[in-house]
TORSE-34561 format. One record per residue (C-alpha): residue number from 0; residue in one letter; x, y, z. Coordinates in Angstrom, 1 decimal. Layout:
residues N
{NUM, a, {X, Y, Z}}
...
This chain:
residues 345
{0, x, {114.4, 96.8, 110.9}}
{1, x, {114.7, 93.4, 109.0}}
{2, x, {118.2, 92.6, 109.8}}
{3, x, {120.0, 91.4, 112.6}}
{4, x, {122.8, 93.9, 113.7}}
{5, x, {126.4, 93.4, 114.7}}
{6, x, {127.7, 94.9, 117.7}}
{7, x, {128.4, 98.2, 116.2}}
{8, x, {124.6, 98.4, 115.9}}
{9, x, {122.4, 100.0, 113.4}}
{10, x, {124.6, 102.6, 112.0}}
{11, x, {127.0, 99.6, 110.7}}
{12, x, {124.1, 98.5, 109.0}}
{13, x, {122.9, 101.9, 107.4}}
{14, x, {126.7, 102.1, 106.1}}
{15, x, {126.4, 98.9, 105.1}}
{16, x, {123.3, 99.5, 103.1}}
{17, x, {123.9, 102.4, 101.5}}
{18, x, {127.7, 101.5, 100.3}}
{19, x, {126.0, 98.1, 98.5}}
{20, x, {123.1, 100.3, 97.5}}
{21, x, {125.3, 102.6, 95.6}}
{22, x, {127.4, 99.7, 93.8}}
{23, x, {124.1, 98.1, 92.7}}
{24, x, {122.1, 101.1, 91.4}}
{25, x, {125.6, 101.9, 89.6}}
{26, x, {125.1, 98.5, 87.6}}
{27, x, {121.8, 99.7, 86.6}}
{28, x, {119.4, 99.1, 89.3}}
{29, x, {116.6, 100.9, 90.2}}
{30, x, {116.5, 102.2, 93.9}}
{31, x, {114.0, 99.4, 95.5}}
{32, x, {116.0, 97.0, 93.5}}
{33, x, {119.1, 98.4, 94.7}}
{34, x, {118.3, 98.5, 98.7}}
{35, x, {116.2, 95.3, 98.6}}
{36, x, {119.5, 93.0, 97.3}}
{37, x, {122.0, 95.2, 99.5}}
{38, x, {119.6, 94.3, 102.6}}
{39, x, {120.1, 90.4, 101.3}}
{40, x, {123.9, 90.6, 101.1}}
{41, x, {123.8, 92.6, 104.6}}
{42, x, {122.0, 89.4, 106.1}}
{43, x, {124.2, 87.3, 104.1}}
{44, x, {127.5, 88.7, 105.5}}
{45, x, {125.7, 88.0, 108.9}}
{46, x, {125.5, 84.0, 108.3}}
{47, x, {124.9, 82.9, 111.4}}
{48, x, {127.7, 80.5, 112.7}}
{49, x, {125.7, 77.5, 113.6}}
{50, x, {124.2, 77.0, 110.0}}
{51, x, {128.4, 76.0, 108.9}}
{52, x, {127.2, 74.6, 105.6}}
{53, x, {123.2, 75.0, 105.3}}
{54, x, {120.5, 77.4, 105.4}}
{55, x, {117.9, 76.6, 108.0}}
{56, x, {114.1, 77.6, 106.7}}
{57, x, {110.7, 76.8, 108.6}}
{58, x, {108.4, 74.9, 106.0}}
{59, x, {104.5, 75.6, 106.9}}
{60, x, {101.4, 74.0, 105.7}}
{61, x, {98.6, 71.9, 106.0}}
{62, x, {100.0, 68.8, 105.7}}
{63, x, {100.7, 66.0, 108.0}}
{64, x, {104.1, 66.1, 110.2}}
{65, x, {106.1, 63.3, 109.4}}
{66, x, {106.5, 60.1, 111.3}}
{67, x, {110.7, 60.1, 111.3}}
{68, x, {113.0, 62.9, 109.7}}
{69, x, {112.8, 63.4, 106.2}}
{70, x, {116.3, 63.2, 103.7}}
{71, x, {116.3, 63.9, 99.7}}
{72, x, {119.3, 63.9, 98.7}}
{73, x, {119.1, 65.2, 95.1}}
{74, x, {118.1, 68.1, 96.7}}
{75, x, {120.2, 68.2, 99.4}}
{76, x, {117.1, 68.8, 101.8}}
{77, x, {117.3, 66.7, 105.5}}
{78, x, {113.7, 67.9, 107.1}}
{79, x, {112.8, 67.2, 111.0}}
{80, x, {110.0, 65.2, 112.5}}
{81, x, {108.9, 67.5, 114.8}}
{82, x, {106.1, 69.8, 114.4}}
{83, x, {106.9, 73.1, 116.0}}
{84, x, {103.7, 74.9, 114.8}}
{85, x, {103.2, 76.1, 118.3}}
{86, x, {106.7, 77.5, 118.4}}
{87, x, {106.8, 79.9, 115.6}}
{88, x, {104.9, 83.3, 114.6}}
{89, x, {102.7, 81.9, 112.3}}
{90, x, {99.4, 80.8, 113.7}}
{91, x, {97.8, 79.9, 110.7}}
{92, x, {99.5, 76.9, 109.4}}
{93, x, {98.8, 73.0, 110.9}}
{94, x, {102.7, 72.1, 110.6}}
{95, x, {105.7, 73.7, 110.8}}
{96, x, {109.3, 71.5, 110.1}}
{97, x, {112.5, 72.8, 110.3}}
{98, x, {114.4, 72.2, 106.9}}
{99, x, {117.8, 72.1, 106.3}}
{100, x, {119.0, 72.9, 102.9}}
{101, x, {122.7, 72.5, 102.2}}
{102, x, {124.8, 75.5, 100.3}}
{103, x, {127.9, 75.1, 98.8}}
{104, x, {129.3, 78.0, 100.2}}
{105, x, {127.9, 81.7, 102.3}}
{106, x, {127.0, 83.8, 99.2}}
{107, x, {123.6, 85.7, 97.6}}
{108, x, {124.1, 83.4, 94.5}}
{109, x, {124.1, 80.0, 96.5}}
{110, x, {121.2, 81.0, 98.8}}
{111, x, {119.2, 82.0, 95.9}}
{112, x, {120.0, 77.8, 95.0}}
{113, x, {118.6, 76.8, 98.2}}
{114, x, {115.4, 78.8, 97.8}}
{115, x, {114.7, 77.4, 94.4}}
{116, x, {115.6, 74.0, 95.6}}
{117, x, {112.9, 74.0, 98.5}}
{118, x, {109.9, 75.9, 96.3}}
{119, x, {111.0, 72.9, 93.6}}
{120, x, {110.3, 70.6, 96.4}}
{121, x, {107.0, 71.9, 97.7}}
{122, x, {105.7, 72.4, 94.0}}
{123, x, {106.8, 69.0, 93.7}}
{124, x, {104.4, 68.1, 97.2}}
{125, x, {101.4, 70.4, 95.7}}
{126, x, {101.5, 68.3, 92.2}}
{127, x, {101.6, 65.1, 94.5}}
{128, x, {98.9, 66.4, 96.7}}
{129, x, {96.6, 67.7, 93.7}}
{130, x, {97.2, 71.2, 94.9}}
{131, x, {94.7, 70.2, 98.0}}
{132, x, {96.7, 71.9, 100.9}}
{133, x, {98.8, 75.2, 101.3}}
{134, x, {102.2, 75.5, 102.1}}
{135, x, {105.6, 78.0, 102.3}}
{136, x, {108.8, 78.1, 103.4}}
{137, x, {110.6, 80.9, 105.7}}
{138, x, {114.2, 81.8, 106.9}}
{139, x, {115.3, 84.9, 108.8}}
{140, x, {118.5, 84.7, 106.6}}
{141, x, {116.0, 85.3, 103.2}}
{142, x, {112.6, 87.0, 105.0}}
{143, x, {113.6, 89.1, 107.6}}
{144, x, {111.6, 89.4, 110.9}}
{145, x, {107.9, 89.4, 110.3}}
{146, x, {107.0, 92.8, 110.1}}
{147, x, {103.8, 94.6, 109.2}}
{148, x, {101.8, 98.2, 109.4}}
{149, x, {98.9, 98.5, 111.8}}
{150, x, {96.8, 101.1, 111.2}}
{151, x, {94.1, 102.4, 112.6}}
{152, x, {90.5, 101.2, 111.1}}
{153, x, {88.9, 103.9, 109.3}}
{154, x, {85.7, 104.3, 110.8}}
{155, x, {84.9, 107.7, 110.8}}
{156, x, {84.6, 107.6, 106.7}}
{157, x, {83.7, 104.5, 106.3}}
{158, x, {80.0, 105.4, 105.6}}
{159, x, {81.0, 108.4, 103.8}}
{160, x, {83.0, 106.0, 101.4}}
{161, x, {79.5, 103.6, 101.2}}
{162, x, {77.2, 106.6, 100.3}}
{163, x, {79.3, 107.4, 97.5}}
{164, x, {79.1, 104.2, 96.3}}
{165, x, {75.3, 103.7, 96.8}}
{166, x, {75.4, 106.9, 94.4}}
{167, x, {76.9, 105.1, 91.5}}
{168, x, {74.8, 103.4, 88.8}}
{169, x, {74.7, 100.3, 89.2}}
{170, x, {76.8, 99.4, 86.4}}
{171, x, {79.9, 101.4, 87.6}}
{172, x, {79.7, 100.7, 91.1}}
{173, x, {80.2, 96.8, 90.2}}
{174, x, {83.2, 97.5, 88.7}}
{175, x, {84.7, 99.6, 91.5}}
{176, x, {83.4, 97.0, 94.1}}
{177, x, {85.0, 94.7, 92.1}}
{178, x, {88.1, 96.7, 92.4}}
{179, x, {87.6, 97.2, 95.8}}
{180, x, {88.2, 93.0, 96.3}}
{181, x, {91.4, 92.7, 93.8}}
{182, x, {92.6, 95.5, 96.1}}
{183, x, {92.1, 93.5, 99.1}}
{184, x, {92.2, 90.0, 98.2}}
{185, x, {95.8, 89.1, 97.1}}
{186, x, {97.4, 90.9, 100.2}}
{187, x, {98.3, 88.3, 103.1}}
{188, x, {98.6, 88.9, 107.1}}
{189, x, {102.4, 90.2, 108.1}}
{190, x, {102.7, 86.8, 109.8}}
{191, x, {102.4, 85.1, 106.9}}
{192, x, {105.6, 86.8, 105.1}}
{193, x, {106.7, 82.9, 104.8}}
{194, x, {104.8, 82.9, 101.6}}
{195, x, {105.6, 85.8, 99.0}}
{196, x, {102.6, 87.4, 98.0}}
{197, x, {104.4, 89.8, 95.5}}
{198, x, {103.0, 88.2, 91.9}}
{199, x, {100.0, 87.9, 93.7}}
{200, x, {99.7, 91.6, 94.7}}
{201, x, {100.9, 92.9, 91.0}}
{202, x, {98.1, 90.6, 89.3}}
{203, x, {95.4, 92.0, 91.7}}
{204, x, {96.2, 95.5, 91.0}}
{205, x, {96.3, 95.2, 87.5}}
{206, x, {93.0, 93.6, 87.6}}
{207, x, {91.6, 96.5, 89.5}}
{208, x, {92.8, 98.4, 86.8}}
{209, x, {91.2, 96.9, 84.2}}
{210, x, {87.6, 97.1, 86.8}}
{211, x, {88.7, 101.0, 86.8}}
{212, x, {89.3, 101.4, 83.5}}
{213, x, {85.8, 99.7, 82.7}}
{214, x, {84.2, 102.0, 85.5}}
{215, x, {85.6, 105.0, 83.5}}
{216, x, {84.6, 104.2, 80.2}}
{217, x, {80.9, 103.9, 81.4}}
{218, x, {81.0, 106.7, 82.8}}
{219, x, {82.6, 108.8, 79.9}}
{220, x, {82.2, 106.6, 76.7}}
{221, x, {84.6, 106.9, 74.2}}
{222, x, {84.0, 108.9, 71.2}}
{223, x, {83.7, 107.1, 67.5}}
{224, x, {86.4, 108.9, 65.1}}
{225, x, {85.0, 109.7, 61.8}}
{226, x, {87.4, 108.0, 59.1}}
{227, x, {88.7, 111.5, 58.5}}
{228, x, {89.5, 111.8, 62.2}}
{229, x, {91.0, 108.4, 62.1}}
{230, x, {93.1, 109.3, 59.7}}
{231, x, {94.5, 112.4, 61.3}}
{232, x, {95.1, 110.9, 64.6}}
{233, x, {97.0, 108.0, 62.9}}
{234, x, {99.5, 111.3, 61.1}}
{235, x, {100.1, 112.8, 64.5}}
{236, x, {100.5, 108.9, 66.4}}
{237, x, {103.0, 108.4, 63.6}}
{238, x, {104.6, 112.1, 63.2}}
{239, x, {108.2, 112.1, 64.0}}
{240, x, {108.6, 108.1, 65.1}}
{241, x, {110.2, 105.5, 62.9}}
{242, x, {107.3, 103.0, 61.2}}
{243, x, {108.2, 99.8, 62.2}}
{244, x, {105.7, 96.3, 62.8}}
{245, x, {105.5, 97.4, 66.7}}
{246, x, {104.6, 101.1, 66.1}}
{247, x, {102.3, 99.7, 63.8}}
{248, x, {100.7, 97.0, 65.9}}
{249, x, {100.0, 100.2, 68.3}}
{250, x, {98.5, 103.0, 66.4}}
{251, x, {96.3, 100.3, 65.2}}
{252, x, {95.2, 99.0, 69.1}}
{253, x, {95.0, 102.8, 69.7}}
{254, x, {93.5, 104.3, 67.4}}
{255, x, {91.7, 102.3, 64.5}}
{256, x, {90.1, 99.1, 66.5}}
{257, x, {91.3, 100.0, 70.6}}
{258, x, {91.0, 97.1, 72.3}}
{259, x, {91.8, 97.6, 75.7}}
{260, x, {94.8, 99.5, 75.4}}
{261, x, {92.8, 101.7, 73.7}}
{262, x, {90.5, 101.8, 76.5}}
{263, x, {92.7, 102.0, 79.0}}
{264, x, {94.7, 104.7, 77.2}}
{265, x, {90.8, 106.9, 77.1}}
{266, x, {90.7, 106.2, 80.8}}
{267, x, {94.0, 107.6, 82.0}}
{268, x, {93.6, 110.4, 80.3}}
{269, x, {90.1, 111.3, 81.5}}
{270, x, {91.7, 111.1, 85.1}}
{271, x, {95.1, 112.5, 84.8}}
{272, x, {94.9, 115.7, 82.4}}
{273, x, {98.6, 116.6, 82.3}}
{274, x, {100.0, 113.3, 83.2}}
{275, x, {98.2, 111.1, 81.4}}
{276, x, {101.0, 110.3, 78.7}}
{277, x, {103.6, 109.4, 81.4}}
{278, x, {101.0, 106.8, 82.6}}
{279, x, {100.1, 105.5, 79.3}}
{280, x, {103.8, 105.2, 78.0}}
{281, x, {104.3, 103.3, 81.5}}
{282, x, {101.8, 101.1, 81.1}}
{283, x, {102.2, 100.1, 77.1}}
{284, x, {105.2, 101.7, 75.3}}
{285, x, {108.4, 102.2, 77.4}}
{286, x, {111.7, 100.2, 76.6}}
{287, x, {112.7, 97.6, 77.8}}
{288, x, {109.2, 95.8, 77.0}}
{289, x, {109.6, 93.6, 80.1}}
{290, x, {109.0, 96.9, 82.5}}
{291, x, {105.5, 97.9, 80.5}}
{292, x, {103.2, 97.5, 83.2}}
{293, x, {101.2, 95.2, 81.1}}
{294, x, {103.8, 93.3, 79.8}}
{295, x, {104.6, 92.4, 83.6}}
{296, x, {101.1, 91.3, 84.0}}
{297, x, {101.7, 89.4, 80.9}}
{298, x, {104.5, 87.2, 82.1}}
{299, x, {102.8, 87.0, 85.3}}
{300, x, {100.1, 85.2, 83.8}}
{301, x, {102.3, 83.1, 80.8}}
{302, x, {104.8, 81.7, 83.5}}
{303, x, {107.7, 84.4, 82.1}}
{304, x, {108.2, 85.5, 85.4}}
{305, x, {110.9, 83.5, 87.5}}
{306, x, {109.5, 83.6, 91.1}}
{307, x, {112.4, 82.4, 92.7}}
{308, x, {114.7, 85.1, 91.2}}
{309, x, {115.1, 88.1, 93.6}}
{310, x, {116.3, 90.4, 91.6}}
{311, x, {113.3, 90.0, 89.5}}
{312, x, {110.6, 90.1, 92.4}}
{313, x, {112.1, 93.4, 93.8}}
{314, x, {111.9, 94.8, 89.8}}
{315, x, {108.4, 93.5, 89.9}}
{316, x, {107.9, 95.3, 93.4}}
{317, x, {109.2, 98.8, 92.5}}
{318, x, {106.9, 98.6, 88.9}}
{319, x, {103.8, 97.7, 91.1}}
{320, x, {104.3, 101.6, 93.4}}
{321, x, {103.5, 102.9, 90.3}}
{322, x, {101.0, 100.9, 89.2}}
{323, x, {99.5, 101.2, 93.4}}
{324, x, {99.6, 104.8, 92.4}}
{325, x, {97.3, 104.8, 89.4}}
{326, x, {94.9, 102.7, 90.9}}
{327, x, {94.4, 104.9, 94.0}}
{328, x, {94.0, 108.0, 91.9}}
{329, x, {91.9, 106.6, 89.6}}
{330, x, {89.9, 104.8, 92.7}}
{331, x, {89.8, 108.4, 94.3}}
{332, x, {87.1, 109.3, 91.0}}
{333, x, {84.1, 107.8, 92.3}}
{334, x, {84.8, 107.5, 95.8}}
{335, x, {86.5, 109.5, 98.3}}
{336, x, {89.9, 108.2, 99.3}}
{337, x, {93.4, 109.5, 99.5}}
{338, x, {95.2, 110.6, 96.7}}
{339, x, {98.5, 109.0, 96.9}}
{340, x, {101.9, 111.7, 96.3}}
{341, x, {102.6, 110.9, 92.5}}
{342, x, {105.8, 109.5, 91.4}}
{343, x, {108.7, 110.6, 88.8}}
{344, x, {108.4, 107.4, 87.0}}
């Protein structure tokens, strides 16, 4: 469990949690939304008493401890001398400091301030530093208690998945090894939950995606429509929709030059039959535009995406299950892994 318990112990929480849940998904949240923010308030409402009018975060990195305490007032950040690297759960980071970072008051809204005030303050070290050494921030009061899944290593199909890849021509089995990495790369250890790996993690499963939906098209090229063909798939992409510039912009992607929407849109359908148009109006058509799966990728990439907003990362979390789910299915075509439960949306 993630957050420290009153007296009346973990069913006080669960009540807790569910009651906030409940008020939240009525306002329009989505359920992972919904729990993640209720789980913040819980921790919130649990301020702990010492911290009377501040927030007290760990800042990690690579970076030199300073020689006296540190004070920026603008930001209303006071940071400590002492380096209490060999005092914390994280083993992987040269410094830690404990940062004090002043709220005007014990609320969701003004904690959210603080966070934004120390990542503003660490980009601001990065820029200064020429982005030459890492560094993150963590508070039980935002974070949690580090918490991961250990798992067993796979090794009794470990070969089994190798031989099926030594099977592939050469051309596909790039692009699924090159899957295999995005998969792999962007995740970080549970002890380093100090920095948020979730933009990360989105951007690596898209781009195993797009190595998928490569992998798929060699192996099943898409067909060249005939003019006639064209024609007829542009009535029936059109048939019963109101024409606008958007619709538009999209029968002509999908139909009469497909770029990789119209790739992708070949590839989904030659690995999900009945389902396929679920995952293609995920991906590119369903309203609002900000939750298309490749819109979120998008901002992602064209700095749209406001990292230090909560509410936002847990939207960007709960889009990402799905897109984790058509990865692994997709994945499961040339090699054999798990096929994860599919979702209602």
């Amino acid at each position: 469990m993630t957050s420290q318990l009153t007296e009346d112990g973990g069913d006080t929480f669960l009540r807790f949690l569910e009651k906030h849940a409940e008020k939240l998904r009525a306002q329009g949240y989505r359920e992972t939304q919904a729990r993640g923010l209720a789980e913040l308030e819980w921790r919130v409402a649990n301020w702990p008493s010492d911290w009377p009018d501040y927030v007290l975060m760990i800042l990690f990195g690579d970076f030199m401890p300073p020689k006296e305490a540190l004070s920026f007032p603008s930001l209303g950040i006071t940071i400590d001398s002492e380096n209490v690297a060999d005092k914390t759960l994280v083993k992987t980071a040269r410094t830690a400091l404990k940062a004090r970072v002043s709220v005007k008051e014990k609320t969701v809204s003004a904690l959210l301030d603080a966070t934004a005030r120390i990542n503003l303050l660490l980009g601001i070290w990065a820029a200064l530093g020429w982005g030459n050494w890492g560094s993150g921030w963590w508070s039980h009061i935002t974070h949690g208690i580090p918490i991961g899944m250990s798992a067993h290593v796979p090794v009794e199909r470990s070969e089994g998945v190798f031989d099926a890849l030594m099977k592939l021509s050469a051309e596909i089995r790039q692009k699924v090894t090159s899957a295999l990495y995005w998969i792999r790369e962007p995740r970080q250890f549970s002890q380093e939950n100090y920095r948020s790996d979730i933009l990360r993690r989105y951007a690596g499963y898209w781009n195993a995606f797009e190595c998928l939906v490569e992998a798929v098209c060699l192996e099943k090229p898409m067909t060249k429509m005939s003019a006639t063909e064209k024609q007829i798939a542009i009535d029936q992409f059109v048939s019963g929709r109101r024409v606008d510039a958007a619709l538009v912009a999209d029968c002509y992607l999908t139909i009469v030059r497909p770029g990789f929407v119209g790739k992708a849109s070949h590839a989904l359908k030659s690995c999900f039959d009945g389902r396929a148009k679920h995952y293609i109006e995920q991906c590119f058509r369903i309203k609002p535009d900000a939750d298309r799966l490749y819109q979120i990728r998008n901002d992602i990439d064209h700095g749209s995406i406001d990292a230090d907003n909560l509410s936002e990362l847990l939207r960007i979390s709960e889009r990402q299950r799905l897109l984790w789910e058509i990865v692994f299915i997709m994945l499961g075509r040339f090699i054999p892994t798990d096929r994860p439960p599919c979702s209602l949306g």
